[in-house]
DRENZAMAR-222749 format. One record per residue (C-alpha): y negated, x, z negated; residue number from 1; residue in three letters. Coordinates in nm, 3 decimals. Layout:
REM DRENZAMAR-222749
<pt y="Y" x="X" z="Z" baro="NUM" lokol="ALA"/>
...
END
This chain:
REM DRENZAMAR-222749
<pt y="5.090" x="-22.214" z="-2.700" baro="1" lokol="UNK"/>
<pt y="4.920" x="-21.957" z="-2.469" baro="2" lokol="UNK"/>
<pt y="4.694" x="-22.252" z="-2.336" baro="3" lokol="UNK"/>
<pt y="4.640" x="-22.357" z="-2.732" baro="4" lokol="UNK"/>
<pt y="4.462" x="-21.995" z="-2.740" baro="5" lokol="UNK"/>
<pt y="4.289" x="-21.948" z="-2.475" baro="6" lokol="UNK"/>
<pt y="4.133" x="-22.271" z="-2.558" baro="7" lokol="UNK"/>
<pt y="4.041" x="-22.161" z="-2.844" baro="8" lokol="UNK"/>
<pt y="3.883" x="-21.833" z="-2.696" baro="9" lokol="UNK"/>
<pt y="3.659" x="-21.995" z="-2.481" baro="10" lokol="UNK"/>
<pt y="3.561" x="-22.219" z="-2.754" baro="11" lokol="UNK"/>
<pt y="3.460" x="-21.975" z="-2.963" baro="12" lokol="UNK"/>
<pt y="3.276" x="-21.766" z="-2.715" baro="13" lokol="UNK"/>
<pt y="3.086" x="-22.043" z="-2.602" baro="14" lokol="UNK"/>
<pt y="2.999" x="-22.127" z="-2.955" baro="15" lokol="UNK"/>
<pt y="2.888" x="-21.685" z="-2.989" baro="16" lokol="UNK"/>
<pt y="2.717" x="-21.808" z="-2.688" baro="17" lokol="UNK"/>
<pt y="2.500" x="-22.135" z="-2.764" baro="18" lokol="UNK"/>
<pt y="2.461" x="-22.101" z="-3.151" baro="19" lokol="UNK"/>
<pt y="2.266" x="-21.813" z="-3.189" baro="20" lokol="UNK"/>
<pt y="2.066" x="-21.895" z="-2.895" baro="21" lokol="UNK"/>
<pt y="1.999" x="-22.185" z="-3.072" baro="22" lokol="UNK"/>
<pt y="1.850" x="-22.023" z="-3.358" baro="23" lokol="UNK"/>
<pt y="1.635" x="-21.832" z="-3.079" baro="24" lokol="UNK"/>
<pt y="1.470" x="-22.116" z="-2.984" baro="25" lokol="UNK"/>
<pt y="1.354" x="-22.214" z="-3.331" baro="26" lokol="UNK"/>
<pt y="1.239" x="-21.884" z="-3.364" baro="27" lokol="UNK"/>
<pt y="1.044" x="-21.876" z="-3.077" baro="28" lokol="UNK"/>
<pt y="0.895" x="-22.234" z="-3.147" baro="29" lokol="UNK"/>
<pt y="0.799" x="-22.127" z="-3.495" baro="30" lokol="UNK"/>
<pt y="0.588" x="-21.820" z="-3.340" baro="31" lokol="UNK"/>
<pt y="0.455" x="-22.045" z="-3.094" baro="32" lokol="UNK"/>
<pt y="0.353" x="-22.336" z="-3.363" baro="33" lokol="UNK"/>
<pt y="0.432" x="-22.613" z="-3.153" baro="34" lokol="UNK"/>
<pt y="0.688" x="-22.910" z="-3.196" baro="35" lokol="UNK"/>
<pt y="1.026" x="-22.873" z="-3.024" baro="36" lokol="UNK"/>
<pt y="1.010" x="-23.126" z="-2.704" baro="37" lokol="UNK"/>
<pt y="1.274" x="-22.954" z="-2.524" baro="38" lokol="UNK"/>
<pt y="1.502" x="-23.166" z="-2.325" baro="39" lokol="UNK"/>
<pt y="1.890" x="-23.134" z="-2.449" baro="40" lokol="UNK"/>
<pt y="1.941" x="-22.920" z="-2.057" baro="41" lokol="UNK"/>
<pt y="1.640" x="-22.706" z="-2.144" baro="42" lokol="UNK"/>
<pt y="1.758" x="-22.624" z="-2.509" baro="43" lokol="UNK"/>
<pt y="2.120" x="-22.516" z="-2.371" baro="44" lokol="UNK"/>
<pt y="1.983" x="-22.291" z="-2.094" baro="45" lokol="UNK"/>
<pt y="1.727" x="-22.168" z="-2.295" baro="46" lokol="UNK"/>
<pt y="1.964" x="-22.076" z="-2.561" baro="47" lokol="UNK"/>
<pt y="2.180" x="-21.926" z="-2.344" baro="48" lokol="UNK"/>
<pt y="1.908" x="-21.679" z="-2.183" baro="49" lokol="UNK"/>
<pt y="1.829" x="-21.575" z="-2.503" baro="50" lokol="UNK"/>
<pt y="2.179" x="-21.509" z="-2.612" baro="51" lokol="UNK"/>
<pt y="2.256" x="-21.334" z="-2.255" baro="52" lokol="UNK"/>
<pt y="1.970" x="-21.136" z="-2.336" baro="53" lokol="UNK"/>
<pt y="2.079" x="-21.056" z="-2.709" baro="54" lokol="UNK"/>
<pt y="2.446" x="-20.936" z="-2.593" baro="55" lokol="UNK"/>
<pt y="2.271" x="-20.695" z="-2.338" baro="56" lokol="UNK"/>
<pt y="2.070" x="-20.534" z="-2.613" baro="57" lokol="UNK"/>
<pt y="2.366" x="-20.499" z="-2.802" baro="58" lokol="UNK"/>
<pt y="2.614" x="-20.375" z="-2.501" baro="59" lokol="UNK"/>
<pt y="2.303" x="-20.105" z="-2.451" baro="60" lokol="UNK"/>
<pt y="2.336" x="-19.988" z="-2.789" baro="61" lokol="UNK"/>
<pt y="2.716" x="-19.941" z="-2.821" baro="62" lokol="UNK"/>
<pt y="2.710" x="-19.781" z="-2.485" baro="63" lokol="UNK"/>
<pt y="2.439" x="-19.591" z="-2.659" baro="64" lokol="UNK"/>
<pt y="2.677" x="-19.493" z="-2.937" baro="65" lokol="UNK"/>
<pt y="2.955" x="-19.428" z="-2.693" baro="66" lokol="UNK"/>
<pt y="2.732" x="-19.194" z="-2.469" baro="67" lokol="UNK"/>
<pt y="2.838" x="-19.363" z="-2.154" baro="68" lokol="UNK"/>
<pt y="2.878" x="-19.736" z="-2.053" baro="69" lokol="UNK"/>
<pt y="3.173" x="-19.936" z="-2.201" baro="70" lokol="UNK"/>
<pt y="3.382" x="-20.068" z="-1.965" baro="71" lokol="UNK"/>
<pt y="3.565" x="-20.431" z="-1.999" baro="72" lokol="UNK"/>
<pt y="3.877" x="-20.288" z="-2.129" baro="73" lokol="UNK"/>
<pt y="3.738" x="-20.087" z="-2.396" baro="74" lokol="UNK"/>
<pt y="3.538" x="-20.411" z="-2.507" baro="75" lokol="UNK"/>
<pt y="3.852" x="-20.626" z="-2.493" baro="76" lokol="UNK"/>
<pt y="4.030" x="-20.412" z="-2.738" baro="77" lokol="UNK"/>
<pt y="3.810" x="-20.512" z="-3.001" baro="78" lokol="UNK"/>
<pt y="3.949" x="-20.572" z="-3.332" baro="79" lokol="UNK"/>
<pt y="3.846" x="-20.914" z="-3.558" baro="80" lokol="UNK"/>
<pt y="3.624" x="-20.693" z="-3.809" baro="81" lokol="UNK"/>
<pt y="3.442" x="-20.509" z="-3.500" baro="82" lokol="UNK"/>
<pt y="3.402" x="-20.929" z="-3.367" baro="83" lokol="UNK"/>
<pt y="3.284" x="-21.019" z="-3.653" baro="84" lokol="UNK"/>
<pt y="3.029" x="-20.746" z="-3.702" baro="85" lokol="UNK"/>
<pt y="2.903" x="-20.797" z="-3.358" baro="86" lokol="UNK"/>
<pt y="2.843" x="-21.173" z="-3.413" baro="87" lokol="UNK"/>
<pt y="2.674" x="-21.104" z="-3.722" baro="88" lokol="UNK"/>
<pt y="2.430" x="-20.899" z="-3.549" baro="89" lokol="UNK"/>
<pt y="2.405" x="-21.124" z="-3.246" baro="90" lokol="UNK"/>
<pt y="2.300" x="-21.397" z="-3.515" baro="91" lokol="UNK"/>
<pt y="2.043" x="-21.170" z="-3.644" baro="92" lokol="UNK"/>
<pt y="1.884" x="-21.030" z="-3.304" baro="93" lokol="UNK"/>
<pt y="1.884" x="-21.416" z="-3.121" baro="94" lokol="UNK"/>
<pt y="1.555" x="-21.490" z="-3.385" baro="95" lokol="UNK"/>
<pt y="1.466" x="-21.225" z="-3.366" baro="96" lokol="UNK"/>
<pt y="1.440" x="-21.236" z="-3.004" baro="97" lokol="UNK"/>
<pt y="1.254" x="-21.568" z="-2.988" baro="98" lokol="UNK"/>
<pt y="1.017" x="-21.535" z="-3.272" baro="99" lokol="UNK"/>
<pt y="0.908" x="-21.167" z="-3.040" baro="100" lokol="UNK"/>
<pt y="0.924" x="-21.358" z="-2.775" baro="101" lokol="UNK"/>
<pt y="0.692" x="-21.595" z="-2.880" baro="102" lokol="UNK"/>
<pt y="0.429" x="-21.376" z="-3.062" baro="103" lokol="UNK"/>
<pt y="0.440" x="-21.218" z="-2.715" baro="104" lokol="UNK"/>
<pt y="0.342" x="-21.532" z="-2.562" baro="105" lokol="UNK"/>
<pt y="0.089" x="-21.586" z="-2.798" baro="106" lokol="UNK"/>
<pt y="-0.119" x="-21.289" z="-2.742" baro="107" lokol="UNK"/>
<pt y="-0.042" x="-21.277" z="-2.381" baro="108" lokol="UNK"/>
<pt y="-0.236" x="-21.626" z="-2.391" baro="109" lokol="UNK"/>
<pt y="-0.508" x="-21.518" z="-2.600" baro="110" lokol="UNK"/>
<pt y="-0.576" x="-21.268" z="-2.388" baro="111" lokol="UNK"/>
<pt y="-0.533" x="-21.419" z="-2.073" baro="112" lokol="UNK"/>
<pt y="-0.261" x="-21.169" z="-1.952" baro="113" lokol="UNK"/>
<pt y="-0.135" x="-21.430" z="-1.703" baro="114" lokol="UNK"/>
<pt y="-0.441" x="-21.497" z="-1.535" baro="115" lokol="UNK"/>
<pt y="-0.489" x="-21.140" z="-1.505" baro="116" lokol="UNK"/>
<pt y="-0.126" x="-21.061" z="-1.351" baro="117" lokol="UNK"/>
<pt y="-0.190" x="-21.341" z="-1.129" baro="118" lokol="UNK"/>
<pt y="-0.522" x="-21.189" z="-1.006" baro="119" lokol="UNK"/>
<pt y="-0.372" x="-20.861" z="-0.927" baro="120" lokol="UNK"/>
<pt y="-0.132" x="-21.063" z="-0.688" baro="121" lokol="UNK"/>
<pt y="-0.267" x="-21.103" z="-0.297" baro="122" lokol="UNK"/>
<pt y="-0.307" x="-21.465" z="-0.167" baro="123" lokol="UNK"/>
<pt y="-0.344" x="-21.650" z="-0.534" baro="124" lokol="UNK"/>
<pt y="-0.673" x="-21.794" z="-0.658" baro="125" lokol="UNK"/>
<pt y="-0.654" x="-21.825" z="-1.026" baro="126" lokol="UNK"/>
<pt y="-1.028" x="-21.923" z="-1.026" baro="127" lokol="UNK"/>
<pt y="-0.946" x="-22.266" z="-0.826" baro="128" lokol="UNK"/>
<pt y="-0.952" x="-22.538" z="-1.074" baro="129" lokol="UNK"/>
<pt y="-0.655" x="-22.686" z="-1.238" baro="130" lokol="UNK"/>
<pt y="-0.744" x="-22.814" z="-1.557" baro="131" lokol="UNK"/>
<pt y="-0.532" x="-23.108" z="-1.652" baro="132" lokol="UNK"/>
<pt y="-0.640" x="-23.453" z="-1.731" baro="133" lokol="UNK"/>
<pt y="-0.560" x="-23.407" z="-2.123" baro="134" lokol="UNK"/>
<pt y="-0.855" x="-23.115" z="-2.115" baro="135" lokol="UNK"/>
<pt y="-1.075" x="-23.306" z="-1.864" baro="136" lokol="UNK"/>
<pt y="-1.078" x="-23.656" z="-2.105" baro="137" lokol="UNK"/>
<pt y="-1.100" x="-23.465" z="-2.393" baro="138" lokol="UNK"/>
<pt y="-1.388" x="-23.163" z="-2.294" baro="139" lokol="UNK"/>
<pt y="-1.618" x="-23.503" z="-2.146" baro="140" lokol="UNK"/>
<pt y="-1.624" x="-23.764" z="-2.398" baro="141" lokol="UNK"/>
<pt y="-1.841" x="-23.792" z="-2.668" baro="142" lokol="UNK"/>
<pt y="-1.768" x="-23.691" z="-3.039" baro="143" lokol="UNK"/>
<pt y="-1.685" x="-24.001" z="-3.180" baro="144" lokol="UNK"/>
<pt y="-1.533" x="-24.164" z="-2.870" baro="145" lokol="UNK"/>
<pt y="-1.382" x="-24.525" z="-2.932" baro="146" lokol="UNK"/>
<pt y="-1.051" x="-24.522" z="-2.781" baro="147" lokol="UNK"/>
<pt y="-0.761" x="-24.754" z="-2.762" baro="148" lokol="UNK"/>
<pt y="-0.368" x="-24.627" z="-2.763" baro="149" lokol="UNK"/>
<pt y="-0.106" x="-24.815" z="-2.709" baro="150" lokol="UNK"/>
<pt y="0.223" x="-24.692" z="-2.816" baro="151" lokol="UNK"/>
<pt y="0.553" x="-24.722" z="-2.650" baro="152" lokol="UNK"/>
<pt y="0.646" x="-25.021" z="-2.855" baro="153" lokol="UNK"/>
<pt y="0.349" x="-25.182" z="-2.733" baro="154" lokol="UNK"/>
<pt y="0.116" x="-25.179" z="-3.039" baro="155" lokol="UNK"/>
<pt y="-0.234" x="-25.108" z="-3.035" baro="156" lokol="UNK"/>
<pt y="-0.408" x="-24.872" z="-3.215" baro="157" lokol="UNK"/>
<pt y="-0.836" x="-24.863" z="-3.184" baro="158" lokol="UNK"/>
<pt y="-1.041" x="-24.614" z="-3.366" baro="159" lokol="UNK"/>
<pt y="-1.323" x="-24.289" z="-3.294" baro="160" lokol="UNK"/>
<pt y="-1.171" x="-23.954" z="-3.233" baro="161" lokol="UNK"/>
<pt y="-1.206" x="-23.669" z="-3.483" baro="162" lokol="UNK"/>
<pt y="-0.983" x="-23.431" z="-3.328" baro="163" lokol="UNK"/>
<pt y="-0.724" x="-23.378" z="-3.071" baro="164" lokol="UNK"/>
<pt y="-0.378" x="-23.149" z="-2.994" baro="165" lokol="UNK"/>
<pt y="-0.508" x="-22.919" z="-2.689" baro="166" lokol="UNK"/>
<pt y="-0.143" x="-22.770" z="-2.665" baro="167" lokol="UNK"/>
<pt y="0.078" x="-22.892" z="-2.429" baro="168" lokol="UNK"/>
<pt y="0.349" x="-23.018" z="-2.690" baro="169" lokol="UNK"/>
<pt y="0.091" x="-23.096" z="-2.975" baro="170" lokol="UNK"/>
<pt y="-0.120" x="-23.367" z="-2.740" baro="171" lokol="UNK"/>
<pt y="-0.178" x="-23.547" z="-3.084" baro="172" lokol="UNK"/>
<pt y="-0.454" x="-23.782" z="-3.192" baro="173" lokol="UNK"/>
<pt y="-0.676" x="-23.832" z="-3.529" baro="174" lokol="UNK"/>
<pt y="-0.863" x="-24.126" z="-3.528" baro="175" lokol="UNK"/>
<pt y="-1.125" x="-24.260" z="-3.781" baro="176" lokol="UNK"/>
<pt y="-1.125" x="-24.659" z="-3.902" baro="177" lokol="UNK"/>
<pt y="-0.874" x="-24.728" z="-3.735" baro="178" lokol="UNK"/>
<pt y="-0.752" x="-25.071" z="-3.684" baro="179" lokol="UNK"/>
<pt y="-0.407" x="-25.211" z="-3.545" baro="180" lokol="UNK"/>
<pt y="-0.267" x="-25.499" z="-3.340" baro="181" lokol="UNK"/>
<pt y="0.077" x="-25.557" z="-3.344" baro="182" lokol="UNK"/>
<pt y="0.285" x="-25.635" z="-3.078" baro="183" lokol="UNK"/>
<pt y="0.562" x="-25.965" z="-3.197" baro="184" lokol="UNK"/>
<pt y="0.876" x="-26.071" z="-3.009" baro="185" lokol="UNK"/>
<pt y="0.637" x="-26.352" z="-2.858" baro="186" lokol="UNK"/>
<pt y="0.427" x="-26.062" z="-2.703" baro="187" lokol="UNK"/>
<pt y="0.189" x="-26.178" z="-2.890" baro="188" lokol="UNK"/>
<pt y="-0.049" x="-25.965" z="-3.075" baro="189" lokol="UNK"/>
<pt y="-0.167" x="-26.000" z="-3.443" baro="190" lokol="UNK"/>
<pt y="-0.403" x="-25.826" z="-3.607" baro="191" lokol="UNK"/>
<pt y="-0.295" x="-25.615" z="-3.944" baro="192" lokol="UNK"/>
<pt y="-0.557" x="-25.512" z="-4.214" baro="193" lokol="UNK"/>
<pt y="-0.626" x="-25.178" z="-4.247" baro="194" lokol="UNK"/>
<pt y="-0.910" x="-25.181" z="-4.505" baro="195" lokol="UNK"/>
<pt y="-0.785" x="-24.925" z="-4.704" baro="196" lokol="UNK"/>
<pt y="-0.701" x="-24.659" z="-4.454" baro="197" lokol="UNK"/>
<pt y="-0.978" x="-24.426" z="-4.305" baro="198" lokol="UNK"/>
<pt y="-0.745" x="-24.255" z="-4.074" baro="199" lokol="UNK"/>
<pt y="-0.433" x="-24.308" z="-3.830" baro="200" lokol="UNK"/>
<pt y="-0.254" x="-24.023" z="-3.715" baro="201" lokol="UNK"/>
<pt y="-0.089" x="-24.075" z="-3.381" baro="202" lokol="UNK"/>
<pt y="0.210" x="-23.846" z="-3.300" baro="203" lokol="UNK"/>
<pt y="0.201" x="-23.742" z="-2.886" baro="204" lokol="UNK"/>
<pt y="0.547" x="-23.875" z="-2.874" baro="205" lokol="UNK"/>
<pt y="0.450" x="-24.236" z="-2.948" baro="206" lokol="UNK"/>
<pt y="0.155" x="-24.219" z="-2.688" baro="207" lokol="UNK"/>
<pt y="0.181" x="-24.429" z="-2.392" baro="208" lokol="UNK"/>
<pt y="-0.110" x="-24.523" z="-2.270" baro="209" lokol="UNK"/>
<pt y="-0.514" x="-24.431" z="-2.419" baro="210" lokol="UNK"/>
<pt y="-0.771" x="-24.675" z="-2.315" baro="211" lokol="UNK"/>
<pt y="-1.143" x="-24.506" z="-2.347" baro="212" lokol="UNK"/>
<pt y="-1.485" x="-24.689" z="-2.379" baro="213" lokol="UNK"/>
<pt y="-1.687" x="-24.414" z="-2.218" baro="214" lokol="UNK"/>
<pt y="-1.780" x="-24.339" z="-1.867" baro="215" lokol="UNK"/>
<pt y="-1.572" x="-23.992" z="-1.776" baro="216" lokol="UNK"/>
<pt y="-1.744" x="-23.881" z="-1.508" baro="217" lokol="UNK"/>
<pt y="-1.844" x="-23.503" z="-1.568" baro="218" lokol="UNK"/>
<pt y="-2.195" x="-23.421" z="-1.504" baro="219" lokol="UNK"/>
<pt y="-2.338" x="-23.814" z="-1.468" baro="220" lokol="UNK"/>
<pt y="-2.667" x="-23.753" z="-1.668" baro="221" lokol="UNK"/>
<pt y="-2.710" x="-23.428" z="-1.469" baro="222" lokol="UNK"/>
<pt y="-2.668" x="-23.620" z="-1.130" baro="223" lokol="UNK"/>
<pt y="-2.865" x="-23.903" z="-1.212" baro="224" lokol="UNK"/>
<pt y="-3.166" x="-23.679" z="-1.351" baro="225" lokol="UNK"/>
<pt y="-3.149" x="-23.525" z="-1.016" baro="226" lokol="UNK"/>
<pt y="-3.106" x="-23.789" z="-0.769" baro="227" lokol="UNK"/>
<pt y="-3.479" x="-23.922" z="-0.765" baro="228" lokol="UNK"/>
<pt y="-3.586" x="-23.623" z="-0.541" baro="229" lokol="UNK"/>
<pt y="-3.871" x="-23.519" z="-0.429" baro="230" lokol="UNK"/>
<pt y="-3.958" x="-23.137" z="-0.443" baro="231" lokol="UNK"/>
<pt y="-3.785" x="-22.883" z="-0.316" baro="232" lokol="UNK"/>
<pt y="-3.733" x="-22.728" z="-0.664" baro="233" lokol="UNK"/>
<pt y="-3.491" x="-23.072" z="-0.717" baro="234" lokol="UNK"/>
<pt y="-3.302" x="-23.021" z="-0.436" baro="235" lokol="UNK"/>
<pt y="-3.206" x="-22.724" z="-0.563" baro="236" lokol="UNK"/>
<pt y="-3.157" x="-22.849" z="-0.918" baro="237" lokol="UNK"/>
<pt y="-2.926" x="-23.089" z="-0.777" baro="238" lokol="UNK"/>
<pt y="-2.770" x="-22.785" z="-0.571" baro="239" lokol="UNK"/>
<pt y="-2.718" x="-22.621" z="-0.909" baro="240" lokol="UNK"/>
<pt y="-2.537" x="-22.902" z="-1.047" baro="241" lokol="UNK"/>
<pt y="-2.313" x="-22.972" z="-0.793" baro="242" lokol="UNK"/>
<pt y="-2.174" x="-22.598" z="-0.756" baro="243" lokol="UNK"/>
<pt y="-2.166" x="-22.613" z="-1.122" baro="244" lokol="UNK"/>
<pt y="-1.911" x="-22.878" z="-1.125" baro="245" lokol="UNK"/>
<pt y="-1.781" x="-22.791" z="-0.751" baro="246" lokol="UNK"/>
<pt y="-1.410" x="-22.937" z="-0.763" baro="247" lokol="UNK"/>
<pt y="-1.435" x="-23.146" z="-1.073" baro="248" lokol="UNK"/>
<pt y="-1.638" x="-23.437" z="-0.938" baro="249" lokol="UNK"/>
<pt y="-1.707" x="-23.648" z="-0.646" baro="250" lokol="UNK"/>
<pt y="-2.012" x="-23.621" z="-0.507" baro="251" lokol="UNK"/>
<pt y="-2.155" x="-23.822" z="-0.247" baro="252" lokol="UNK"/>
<pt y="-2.321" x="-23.676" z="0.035" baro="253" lokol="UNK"/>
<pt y="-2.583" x="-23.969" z="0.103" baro="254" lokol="UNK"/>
<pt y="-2.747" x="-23.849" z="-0.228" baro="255" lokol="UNK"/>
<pt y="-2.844" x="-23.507" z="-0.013" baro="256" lokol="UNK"/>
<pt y="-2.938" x="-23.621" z="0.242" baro="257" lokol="UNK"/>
<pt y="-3.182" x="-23.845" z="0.099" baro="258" lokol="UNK"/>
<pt y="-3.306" x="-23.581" z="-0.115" baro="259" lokol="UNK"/>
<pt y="-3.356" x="-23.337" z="0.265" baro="260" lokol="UNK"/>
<pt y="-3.546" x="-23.664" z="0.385" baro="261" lokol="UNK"/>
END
C-alpha cells in the first residue's frame, strides 16, 4: 500500500511538473508566431525548464510571505487546498512564462540584442559571415524564380516563387502556376492538371529537396562587368566587388592577375 502511494506521488508531481510546462511552450510559440517543430526530447526538457523556473518564482514569493526562506519540512506539511492552490497558480504563471519569454525574444531579435551581447564579449566576431543557405538562395534569385520541390513522398511540384518563410521553423514556399507530377508505386511519374489552381502552398515539413533554374552565384553580373580590365579605375571596381562580397563567393585569383597585367 505504501508503494501504491508513493507511486502515485511521483506521478502526480511529475504530471505538476510536465503539464504546465507544456502549456509554456505553447505560450511561448504563440509569442514567437512560428509552428511547433520541437522534437518530443526538446518539448519535455523545455517544459520542464519552464516549470522549474515557475516553482522558483513561486517558492520566492511564499518565502516572501513568510519573511524568510521555507525550508523542506515546512513545504511538506502542505495541506490538499494549499496543493491545489499552488498548482492552480503554477498553471497560470507556466504561460505566462513562455508567452514573456517569447515577446522577450522577439524584441531582443528586432533589436539585435544578441549580436550586441556577443560584441561586448573578447575573442568573438559577430561580423564574420554565417548566413545560412535558406537566406543565401532566397536573397540571390530572381523574383519570379522557377523552382522545382520535391516532397518527401517523392512528388514534384514546379512553379515561380512569390514569397518565402525566412524563419527558421516557417521555411515555407508560395508558388505561382504551379504544376504537379506525381510519383506512382511504379516510380513512375504522371502528370496531374492543375488548370484551375493559381497557387500551391508548400508546407516546410513536406520539403525535401528544391531544384532552382537560376545561376546562384552572388555578384556574377558584377564580376563579369569587371573582368574585361583595362584601367586602373577597373581594377579597383573589381577590388570593390570582391570586398563587397568577401566570404560569400569564390573568386579566382587568375582574374587579378590578368587585370595587374
Amino acid at each position: 500500500m505504501a508503494m501504491g502511494n508513493v507511486l502515485a506521488t511521483n506521478f502526480l508531481f511529475i504530471i505538476f511538473l510536465v503539464v504546465p510546462g507544456l502549456a509554456g511552450i505553447k505560450g511561448f510559440v504563440l509569442a514567437k508566431r512560428e509552428t511547433d517543430n520541437y522534437s518530443r526530447i526538446e518539448t519535455i526538457v523545455f517544459s520542464l525548464l519552464i516549470s522549474i523556473l515557475s516553482v522558483l518564482i513561486l517558492y520566492a514569493g511564499h518565502s516572501f510571505m513568510l519573511s524568510e526562506f521555507a525550508d523542506f519540512e515546512e513545504i511538506s506539511q502542505f495541506g490538499l487546498p494549499n496543493i491545489i492552490f499552488l498548482f492552480l497558480l503554477h498553471a497560470i504563471i507556466c504561460p505566462l512564462l513562455g508567452g514573456g519569454l517569447g515577446i522577450t525574444r522577439n524584441v531582443a531579435v528586432k533589436r539585435d540584442l544578441f549580436s550586441r551581447i556577443l560584441k561586448s564579449i573578447p575573442y568573438i566576431d559577430v561580423d564574420s559571415p554565417r548566413e545560412e543557405v535558406w537566406d543565401f538562395v532566397f536573397e540571390e534569385i530572381h523574383s519570379n524564380t522557377k523552382v522545382s520541390v520535391v516532397t518527401k513522398e517523392g512528388h514534384v511540384i514546379s512553379g515561380n516563387v512569390v514569397h518565402r518563410g525566412d524563419k527558421v521553423q516557417e521555411r515555407d514556399l508560395l508558388l505561382s502556376s504551379p504544376t504537379l507530377r506525381l510519383l506512382n508505386e511504379n516510380g513512375e511519374y504522371t502528370e496531374e492538371s492543375l488548370k484551375d489552381k493559381t497557387y500551391s502552398y508548400v508546407h516546410n515539413q513536406d520539403i525535401s529537396h528544391i531544384f532552382f533554374q537560376e545561376d546562384l552565384n552572388r555578384g556574377d553580373e558584377d564580376v563579369a562587368e569587371a573582368m574585361d580590365i583595362d584601367s586602373p579605375e577597373q581594377i579597383e571596381k573589381l577590388s570593390e566587388v570582391l570586398e563587397e562580397h568577401k566570404g560569400k563567393i569564390e573568386t579566382d585569383q587568375n582574374v587579378i592577375r590578368h587585370g595587374n597585367n
